[in-house]
mmCIF file of the N, C-alpha and C atoms, coordinates in Angstrom:
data_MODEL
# 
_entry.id   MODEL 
# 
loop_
_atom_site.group_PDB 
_atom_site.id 
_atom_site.type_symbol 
_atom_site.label_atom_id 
_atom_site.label_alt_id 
_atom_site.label_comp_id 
_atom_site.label_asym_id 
_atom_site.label_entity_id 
_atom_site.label_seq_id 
_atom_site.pdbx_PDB_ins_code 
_atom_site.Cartn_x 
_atom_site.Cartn_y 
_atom_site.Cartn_z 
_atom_site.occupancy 
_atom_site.B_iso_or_equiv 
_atom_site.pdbx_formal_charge 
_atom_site.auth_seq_id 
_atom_site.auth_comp_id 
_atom_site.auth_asym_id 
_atom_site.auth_atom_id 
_atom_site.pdbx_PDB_model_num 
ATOM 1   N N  . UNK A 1 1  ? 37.655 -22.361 -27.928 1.00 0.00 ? 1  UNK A N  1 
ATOM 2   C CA . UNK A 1 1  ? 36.506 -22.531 -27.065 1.00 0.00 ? 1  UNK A CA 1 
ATOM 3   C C  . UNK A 1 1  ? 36.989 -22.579 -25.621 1.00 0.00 ? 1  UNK A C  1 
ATOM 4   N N  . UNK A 1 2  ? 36.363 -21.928 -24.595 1.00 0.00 ? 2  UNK A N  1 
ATOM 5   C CA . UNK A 1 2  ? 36.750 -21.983 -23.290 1.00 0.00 ? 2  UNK A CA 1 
ATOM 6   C C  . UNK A 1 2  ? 35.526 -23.031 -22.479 1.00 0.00 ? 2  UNK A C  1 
ATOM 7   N N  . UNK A 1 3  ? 36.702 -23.163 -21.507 1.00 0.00 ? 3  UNK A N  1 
ATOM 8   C CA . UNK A 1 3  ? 35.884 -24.308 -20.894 1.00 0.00 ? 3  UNK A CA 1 
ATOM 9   C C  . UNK A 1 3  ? 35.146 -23.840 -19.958 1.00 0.00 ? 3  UNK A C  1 
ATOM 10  N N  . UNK A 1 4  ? 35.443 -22.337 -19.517 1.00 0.00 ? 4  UNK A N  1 
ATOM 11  C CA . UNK A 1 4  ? 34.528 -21.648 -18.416 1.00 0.00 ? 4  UNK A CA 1 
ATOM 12  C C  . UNK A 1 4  ? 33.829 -20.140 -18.854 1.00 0.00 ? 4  UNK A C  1 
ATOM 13  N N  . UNK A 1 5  ? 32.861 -20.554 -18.326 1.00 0.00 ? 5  UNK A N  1 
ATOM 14  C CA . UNK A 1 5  ? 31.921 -19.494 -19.228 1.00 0.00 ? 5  UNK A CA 1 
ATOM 15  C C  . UNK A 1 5  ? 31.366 -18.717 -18.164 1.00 0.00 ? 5  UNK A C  1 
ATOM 16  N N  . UNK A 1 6  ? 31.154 -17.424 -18.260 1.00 0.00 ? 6  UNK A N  1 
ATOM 17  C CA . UNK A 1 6  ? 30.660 -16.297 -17.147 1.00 0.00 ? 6  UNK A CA 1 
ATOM 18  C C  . UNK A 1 6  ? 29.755 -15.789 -17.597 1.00 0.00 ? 6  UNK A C  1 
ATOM 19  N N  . UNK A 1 7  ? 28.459 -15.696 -16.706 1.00 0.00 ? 7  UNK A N  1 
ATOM 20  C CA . UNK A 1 7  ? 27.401 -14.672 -16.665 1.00 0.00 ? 7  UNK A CA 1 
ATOM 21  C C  . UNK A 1 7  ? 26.993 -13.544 -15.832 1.00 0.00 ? 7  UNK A C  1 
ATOM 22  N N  . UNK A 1 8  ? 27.856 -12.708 -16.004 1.00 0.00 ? 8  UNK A N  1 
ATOM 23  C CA . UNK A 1 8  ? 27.432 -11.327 -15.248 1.00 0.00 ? 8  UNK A CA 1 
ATOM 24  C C  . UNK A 1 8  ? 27.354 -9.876  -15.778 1.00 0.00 ? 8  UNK A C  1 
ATOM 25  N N  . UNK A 1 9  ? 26.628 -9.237  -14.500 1.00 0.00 ? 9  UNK A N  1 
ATOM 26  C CA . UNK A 1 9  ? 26.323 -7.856  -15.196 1.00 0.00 ? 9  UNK A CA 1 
ATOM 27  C C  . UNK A 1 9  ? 27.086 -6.771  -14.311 1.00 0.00 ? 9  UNK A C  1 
ATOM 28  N N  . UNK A 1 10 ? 27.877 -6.221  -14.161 1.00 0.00 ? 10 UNK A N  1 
ATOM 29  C CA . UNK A 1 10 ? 28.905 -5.391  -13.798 1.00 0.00 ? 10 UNK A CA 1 
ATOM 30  C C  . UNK A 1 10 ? 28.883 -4.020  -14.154 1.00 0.00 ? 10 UNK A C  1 
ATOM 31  N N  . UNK A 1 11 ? 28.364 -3.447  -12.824 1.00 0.00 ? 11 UNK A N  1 
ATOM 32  C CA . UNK A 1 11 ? 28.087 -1.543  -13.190 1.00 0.00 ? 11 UNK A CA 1 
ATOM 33  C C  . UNK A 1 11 ? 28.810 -0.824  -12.668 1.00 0.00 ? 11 UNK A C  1 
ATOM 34  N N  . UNK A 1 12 ? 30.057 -0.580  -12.716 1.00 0.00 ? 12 UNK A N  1 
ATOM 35  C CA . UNK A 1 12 ? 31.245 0.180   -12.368 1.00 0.00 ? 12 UNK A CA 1 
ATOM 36  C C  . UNK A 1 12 ? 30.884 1.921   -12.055 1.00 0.00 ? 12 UNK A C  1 
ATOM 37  N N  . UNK A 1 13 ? 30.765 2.467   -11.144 1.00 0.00 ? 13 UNK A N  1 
ATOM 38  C CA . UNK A 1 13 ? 31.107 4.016   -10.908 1.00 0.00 ? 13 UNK A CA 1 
ATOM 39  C C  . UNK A 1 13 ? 32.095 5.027   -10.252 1.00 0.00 ? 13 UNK A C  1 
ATOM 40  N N  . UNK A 1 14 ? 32.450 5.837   -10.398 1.00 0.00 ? 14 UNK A N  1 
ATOM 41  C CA . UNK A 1 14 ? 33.544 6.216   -9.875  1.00 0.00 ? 14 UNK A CA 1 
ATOM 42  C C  . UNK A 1 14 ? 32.999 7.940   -10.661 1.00 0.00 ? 14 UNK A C  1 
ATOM 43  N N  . UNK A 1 15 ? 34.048 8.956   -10.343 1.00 0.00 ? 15 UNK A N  1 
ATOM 44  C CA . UNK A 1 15 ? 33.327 10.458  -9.958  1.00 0.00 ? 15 UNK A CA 1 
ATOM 45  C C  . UNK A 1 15 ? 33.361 10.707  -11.271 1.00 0.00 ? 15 UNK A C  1 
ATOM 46  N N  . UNK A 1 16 ? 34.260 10.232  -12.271 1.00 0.00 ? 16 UNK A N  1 
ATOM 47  C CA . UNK A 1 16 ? 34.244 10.899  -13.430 1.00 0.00 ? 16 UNK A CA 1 
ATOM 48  C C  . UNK A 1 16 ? 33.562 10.201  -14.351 1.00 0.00 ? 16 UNK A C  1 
ATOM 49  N N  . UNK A 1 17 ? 32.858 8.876   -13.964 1.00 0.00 ? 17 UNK A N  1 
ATOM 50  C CA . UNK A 1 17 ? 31.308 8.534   -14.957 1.00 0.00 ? 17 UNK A CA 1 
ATOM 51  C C  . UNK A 1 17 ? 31.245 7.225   -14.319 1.00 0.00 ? 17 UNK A C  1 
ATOM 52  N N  . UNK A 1 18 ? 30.649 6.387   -15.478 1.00 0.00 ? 18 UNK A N  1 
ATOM 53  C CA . UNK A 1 18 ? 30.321 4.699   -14.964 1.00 0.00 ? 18 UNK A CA 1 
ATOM 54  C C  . UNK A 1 18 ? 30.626 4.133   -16.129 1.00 0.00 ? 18 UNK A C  1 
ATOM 55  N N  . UNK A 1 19 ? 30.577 2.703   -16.020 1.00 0.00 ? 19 UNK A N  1 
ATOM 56  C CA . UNK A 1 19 ? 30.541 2.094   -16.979 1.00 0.00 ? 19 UNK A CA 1 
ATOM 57  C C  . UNK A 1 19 ? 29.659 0.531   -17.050 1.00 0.00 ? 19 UNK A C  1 
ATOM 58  N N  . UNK A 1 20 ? 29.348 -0.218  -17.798 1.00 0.00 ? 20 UNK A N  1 
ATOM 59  C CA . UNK A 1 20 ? 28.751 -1.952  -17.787 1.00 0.00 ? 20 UNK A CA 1 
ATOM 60  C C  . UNK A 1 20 ? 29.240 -2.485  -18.368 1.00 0.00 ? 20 UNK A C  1 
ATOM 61  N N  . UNK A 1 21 ? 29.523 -3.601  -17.843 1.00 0.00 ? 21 UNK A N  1 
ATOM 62  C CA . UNK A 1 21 ? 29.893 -4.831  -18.525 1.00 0.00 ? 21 UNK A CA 1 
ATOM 63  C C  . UNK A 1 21 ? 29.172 -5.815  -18.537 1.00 0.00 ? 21 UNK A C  1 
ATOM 64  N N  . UNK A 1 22 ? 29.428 -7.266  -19.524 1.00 0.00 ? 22 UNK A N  1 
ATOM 65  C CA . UNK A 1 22 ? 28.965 -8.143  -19.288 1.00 0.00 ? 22 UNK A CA 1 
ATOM 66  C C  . UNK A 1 22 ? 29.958 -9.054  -20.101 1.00 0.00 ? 22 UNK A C  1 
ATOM 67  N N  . UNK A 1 23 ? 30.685 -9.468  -19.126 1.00 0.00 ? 23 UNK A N  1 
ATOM 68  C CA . UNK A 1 23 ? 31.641 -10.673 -19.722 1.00 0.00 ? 23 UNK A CA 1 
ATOM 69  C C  . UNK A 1 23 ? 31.322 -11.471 -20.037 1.00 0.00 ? 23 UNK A C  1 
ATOM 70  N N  . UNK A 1 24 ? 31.757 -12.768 -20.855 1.00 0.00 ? 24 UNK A N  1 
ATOM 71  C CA . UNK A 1 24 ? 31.498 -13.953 -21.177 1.00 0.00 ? 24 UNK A CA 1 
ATOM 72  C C  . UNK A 1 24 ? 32.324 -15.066 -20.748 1.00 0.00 ? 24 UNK A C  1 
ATOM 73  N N  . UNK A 1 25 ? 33.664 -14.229 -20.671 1.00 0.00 ? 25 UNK A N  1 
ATOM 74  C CA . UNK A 1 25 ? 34.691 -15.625 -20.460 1.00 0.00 ? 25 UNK A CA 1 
ATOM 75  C C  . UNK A 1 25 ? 35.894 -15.240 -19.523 1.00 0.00 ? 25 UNK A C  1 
ATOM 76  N N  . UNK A 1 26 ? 36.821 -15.790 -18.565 1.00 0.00 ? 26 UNK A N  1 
ATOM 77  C CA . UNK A 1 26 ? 37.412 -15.378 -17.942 1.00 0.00 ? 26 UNK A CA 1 
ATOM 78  C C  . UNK A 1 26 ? 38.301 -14.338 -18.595 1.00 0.00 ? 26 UNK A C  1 
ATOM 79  N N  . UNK A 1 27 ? 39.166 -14.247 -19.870 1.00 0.00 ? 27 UNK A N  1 
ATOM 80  C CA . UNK A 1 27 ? 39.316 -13.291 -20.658 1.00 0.00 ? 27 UNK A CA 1 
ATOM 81  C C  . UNK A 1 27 ? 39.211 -11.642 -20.241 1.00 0.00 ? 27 UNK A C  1 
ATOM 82  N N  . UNK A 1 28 ? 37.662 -12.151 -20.710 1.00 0.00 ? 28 UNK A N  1 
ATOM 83  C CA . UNK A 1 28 ? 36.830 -10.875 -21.033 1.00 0.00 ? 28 UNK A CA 1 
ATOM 84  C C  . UNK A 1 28 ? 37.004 -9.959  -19.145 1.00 0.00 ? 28 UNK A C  1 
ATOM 85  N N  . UNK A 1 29 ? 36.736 -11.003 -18.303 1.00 0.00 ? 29 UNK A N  1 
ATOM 86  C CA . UNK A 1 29 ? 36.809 -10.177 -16.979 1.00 0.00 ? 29 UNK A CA 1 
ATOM 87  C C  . UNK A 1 29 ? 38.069 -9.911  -16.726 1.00 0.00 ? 29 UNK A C  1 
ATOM 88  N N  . UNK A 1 30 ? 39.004 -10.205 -16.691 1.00 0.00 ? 30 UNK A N  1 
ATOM 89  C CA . UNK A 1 30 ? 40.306 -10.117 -16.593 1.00 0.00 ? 30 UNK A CA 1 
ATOM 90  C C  . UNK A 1 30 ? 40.596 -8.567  -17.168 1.00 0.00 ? 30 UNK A C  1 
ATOM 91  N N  . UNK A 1 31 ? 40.413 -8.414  -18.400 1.00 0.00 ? 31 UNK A N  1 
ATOM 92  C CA . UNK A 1 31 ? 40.436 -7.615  -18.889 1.00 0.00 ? 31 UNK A CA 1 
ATOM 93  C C  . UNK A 1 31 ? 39.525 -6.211  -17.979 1.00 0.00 ? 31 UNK A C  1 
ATOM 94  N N  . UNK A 1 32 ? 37.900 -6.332  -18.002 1.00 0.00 ? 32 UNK A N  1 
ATOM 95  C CA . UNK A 1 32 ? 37.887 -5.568  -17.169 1.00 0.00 ? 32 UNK A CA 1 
ATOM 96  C C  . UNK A 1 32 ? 38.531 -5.202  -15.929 1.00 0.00 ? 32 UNK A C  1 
ATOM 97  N N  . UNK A 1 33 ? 38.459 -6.155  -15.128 1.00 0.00 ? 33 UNK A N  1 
ATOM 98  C CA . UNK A 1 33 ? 39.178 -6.172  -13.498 1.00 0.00 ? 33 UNK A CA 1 
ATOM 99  C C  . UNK A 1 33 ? 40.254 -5.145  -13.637 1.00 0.00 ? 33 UNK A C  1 
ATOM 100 N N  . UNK A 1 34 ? 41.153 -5.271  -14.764 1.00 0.00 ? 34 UNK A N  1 
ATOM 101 C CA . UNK A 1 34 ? 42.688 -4.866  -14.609 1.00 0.00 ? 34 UNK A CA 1 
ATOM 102 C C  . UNK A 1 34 ? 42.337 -3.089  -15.449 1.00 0.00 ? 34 UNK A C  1 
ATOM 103 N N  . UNK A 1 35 ? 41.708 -3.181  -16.578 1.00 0.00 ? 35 UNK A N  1 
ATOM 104 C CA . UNK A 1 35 ? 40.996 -1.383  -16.598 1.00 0.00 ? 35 UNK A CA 1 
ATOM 105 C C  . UNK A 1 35 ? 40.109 -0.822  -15.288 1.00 0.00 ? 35 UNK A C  1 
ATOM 106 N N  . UNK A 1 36 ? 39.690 -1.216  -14.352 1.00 0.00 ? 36 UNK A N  1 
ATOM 107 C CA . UNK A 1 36 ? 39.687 -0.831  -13.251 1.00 0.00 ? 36 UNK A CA 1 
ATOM 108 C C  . UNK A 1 36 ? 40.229 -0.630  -12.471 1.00 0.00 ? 36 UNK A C  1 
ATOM 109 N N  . UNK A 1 37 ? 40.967 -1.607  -12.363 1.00 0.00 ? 37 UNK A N  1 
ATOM 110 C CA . UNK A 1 37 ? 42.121 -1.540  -11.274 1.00 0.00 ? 37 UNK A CA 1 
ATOM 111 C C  . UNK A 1 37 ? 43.341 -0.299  -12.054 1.00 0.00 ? 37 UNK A C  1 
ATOM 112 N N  . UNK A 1 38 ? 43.936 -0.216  -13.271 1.00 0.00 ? 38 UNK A N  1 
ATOM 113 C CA . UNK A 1 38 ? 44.365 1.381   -13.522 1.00 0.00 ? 38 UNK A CA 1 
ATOM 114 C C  . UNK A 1 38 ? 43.669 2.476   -13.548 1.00 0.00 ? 38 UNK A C  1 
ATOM 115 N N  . UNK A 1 39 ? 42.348 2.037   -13.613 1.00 0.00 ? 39 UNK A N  1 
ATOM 116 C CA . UNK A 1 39 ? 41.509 3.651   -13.036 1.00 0.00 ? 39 UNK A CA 1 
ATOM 117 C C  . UNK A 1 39 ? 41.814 4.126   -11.831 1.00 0.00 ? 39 UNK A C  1 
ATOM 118 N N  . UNK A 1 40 ? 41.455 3.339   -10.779 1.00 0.00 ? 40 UNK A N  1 
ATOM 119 C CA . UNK A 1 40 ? 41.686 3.079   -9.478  1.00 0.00 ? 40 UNK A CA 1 
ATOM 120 C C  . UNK A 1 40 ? 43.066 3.310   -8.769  1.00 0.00 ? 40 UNK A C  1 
ATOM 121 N N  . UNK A 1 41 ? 44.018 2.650   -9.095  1.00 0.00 ? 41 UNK A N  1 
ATOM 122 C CA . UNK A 1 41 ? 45.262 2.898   -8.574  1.00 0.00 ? 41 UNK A CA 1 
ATOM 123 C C  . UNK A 1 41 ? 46.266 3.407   -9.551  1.00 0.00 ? 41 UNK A C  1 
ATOM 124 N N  . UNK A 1 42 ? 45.819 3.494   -10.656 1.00 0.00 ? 42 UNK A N  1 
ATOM 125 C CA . UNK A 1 42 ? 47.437 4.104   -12.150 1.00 0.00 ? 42 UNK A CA 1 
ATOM 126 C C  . UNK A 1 42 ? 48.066 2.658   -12.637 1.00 0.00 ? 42 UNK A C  1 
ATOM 127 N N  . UNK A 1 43 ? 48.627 2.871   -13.437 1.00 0.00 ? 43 UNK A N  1 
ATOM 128 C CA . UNK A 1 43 ? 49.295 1.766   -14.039 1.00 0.00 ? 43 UNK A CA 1 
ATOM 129 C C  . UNK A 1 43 ? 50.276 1.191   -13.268 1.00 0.00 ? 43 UNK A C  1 
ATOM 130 N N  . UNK A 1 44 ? 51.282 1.992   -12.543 1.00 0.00 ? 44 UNK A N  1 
ATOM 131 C CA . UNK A 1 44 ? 52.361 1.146   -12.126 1.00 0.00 ? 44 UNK A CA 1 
ATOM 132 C C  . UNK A 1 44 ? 51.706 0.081   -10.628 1.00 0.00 ? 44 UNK A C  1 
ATOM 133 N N  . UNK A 1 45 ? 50.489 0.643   -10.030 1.00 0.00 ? 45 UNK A N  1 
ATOM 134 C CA . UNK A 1 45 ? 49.969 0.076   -8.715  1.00 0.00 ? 45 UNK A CA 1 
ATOM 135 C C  . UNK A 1 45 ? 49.031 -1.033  -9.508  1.00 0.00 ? 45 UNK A C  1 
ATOM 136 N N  . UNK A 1 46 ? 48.776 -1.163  -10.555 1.00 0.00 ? 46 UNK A N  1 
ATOM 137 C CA . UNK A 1 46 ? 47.905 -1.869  -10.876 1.00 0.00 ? 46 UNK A CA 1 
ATOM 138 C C  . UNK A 1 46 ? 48.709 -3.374  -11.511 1.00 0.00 ? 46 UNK A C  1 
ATOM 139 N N  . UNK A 1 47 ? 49.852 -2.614  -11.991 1.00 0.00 ? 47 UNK A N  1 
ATOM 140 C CA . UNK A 1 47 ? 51.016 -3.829  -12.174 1.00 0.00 ? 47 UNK A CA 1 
ATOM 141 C C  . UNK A 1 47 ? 51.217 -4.710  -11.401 1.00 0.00 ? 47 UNK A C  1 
ATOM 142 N N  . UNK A 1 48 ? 51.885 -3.961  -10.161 1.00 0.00 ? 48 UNK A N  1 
ATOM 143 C CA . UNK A 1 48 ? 52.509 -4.475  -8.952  1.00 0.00 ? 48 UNK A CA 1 
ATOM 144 C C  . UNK A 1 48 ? 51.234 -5.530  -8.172  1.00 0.00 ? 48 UNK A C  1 
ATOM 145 N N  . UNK A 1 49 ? 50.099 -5.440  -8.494  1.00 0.00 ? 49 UNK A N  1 
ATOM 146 C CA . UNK A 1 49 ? 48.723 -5.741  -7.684  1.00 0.00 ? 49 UNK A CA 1 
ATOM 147 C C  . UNK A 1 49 ? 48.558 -7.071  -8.413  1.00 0.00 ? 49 UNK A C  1 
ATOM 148 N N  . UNK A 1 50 ? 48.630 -7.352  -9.832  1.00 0.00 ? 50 UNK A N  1 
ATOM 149 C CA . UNK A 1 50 ? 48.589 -8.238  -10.316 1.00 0.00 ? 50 UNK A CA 1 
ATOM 150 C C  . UNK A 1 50 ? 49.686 -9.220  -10.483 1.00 0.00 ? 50 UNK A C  1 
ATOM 151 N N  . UNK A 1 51 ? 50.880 -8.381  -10.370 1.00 0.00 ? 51 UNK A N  1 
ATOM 152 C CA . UNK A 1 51 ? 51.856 -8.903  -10.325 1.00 0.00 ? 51 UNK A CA 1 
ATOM 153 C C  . UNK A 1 51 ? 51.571 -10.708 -8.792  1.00 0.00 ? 51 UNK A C  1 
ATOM 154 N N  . UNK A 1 52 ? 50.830 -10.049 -8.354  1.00 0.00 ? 52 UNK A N  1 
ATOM 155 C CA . UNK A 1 52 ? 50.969 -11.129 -6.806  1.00 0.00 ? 52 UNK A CA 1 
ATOM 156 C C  . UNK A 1 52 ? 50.252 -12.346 -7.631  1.00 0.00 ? 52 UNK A C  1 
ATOM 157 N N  . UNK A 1 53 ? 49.606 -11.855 -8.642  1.00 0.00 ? 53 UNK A N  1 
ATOM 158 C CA . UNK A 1 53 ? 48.922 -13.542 -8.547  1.00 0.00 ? 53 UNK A CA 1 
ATOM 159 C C  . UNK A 1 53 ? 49.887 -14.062 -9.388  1.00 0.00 ? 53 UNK A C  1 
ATOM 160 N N  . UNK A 1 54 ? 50.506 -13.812 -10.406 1.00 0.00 ? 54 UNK A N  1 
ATOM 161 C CA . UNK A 1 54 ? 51.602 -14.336 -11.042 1.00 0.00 ? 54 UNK A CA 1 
ATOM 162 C C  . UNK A 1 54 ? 52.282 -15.106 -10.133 1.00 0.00 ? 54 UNK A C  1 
ATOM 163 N N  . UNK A 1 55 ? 53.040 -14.732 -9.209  1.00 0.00 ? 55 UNK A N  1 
ATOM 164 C CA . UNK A 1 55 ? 53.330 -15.261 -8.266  1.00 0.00 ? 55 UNK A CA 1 
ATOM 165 C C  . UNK A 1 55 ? 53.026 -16.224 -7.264  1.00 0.00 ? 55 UNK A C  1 
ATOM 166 N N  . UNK A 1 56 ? 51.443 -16.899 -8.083  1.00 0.00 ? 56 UNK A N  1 
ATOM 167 C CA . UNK A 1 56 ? 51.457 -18.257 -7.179  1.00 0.00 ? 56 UNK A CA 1 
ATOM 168 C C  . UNK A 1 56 ? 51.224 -18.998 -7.861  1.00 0.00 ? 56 UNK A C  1 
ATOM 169 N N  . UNK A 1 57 ? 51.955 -18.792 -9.386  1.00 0.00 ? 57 UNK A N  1 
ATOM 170 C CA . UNK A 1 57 ? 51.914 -19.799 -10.337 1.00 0.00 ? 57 UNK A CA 1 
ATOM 171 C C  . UNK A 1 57 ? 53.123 -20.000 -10.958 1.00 0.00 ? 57 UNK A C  1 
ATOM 172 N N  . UNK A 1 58 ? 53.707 -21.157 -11.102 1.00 0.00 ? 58 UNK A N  1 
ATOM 173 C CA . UNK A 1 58 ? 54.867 -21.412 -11.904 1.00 0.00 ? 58 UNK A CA 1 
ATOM 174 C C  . UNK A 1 58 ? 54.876 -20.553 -13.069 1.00 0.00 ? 58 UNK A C  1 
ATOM 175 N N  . UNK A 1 59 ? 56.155 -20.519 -14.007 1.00 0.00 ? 59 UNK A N  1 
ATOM 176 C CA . UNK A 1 59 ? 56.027 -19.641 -14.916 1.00 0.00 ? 59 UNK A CA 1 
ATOM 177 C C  . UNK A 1 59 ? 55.257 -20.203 -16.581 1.00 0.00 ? 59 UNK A C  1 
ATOM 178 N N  . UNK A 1 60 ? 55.916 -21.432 -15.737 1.00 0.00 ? 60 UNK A N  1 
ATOM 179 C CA . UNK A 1 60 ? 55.354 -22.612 -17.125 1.00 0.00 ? 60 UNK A CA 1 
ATOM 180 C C  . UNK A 1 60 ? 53.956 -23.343 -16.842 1.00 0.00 ? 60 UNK A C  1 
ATOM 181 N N  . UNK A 1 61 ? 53.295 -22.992 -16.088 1.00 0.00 ? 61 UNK A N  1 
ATOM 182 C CA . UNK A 1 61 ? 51.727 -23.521 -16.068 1.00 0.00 ? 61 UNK A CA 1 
ATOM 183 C C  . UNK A 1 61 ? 50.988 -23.026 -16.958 1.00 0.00 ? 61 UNK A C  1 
ATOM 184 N N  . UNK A 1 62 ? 50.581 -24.015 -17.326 1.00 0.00 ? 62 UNK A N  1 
ATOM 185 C CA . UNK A 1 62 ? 49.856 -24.618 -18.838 1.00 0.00 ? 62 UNK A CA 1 
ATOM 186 C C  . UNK A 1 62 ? 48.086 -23.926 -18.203 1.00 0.00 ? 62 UNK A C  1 
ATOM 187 N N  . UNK A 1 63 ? 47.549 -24.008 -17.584 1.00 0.00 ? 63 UNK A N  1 
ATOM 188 C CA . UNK A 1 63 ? 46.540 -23.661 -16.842 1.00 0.00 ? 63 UNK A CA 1 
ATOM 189 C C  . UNK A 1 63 ? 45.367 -24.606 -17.616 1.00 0.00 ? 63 UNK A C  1 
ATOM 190 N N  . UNK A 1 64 ? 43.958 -24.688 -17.874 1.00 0.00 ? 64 UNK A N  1 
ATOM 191 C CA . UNK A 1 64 ? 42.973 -25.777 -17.832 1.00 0.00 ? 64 UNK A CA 1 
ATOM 192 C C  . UNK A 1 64 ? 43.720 -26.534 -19.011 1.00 0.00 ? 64 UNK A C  1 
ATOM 193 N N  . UNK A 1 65 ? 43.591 -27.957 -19.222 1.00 0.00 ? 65 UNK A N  1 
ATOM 194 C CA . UNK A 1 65 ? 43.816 -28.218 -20.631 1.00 0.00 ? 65 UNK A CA 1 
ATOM 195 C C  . UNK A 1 65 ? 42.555 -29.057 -21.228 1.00 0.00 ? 65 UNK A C  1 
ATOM 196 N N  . UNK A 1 66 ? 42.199 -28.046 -21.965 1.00 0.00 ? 66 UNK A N  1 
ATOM 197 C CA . UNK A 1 66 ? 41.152 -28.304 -23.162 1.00 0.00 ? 66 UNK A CA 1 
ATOM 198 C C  . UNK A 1 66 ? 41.350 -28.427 -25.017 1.00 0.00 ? 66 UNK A C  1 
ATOM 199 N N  . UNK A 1 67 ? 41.246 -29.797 -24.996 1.00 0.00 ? 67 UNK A N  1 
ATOM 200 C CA . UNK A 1 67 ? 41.800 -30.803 -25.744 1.00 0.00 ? 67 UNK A CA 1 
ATOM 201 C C  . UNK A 1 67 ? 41.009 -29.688 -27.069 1.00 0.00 ? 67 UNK A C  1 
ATOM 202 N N  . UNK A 1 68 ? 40.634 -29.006 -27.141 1.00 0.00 ? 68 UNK A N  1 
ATOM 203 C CA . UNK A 1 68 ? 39.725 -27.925 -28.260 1.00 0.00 ? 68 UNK A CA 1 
ATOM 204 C C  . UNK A 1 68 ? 40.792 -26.737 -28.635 1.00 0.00 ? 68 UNK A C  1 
ATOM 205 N N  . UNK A 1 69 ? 41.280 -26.305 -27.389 1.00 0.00 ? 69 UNK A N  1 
ATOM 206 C CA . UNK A 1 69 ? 42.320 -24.848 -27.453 1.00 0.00 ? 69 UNK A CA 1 
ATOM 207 C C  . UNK A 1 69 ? 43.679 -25.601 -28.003 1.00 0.00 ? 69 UNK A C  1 
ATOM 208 N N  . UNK A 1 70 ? 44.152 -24.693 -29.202 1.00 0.00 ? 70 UNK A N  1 
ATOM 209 C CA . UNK A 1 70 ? 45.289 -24.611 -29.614 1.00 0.00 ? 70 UNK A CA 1 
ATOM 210 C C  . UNK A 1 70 ? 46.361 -24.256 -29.538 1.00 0.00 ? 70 UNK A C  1 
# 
């Protein structure tokens, strides 16, 4: 069970079609964000892009703790 829950509607276009989403959980957007972001820039720019937020987190952060997640 997550402790943060998302409600949105997300209509992506670009020349070679569109797409919608509707996430539920940080997960789920993550996931989109980062198939956009290799549409957008290719895999290795999309690495390097995410790579930065890694980088303002220890390697060992535990991130929310919810006494439910295993």
């Amino acid at each position: 069970m997550t402790i943060v829950t998302i409600n949105a509607d997300i209509k992506a276009k670009w020349p070679q079609g569109q797409s919608s989403y509707s996430p539920g959980s940080p997960e789920e957007l993550a996931i989109i964000g980062i198939d956009l972001l290799v549409k957008e820039l290719g895999t290795q720019a999309a690495q390097a892009f995410i790579s930065q937020v890694f980088e303002k987190y220890p390697a060992e952060h535990m991130g929310v703790e919810d006494p439910l997640r295993e």
